[in-house]
C-alpha positions in Angstrom: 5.1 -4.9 13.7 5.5 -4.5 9.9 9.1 -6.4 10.3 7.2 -9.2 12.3 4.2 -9.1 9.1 6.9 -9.4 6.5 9.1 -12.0 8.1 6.0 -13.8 8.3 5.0 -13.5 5.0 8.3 -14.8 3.5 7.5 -18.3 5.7 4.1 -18.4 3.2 2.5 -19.7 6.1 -1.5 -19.7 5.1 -2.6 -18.8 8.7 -0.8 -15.8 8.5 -0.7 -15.0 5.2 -5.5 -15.4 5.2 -5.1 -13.6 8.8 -2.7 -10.5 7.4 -5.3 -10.7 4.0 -8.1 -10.3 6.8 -6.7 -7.2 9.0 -5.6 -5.2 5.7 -8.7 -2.9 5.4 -8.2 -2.8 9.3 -4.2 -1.5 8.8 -5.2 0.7 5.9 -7.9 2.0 8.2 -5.5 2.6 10.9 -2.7 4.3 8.8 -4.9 7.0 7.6 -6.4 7.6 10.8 -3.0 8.3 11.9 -2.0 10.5 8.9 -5.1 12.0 9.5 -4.4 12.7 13.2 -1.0 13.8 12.3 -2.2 16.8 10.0 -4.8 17.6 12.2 -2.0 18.1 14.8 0.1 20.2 12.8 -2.5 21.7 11.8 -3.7 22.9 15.5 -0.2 23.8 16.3 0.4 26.2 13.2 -2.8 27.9 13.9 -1.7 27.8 18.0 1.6 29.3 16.5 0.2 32.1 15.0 -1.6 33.4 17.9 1.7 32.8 20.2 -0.1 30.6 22.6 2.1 27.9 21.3 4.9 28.9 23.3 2.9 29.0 26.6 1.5 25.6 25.5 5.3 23.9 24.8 6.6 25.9 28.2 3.4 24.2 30.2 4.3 20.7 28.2 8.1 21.1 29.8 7.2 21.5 33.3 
C-alpha cells in the first residue's frame, strides 16, 4: 500500500497527492493503533509467559 502511495506521489498527480494529504491523520491514526496493539500483545504474552500458561496457550494455538 505505501509502494502504491509513493509511486503515486512521484506522478504529482493533485487527486492523489489532496486525497493522500486528506487520509494522513487517518494513516497516522492507524499506525499507532497498531504499535499500540502490538505492545499490548507483547505485553499480554510476557505476563502469560511468566505464569506458564503461555505454553498451553501456543500448544492450543497449534492444534
Amino acid at each position: 500500500m505505501l509502494t502504491f502511495v509513493k509511486h503515486n506521489m512521484k506522478q504529482s498527480n493533485p487527486l492523489i497527492f489532496r486525497g493522500y494529504n486528506y487520509n494522513a491523520p487517518m494513516a497516522i491514526i492507524l499506525m499507532m493503533f497498531k504499535i499500540t496493539m502490538a505492545w499490548v500483545s507483547q505485553f499480554i504474552q510476557s505476563v502469560l509467559v511468566e505464569k506458564n500458561y503461555f505454553r498451553r496457550w501456543q500448544i492450543f494455538l497449534h492444534v
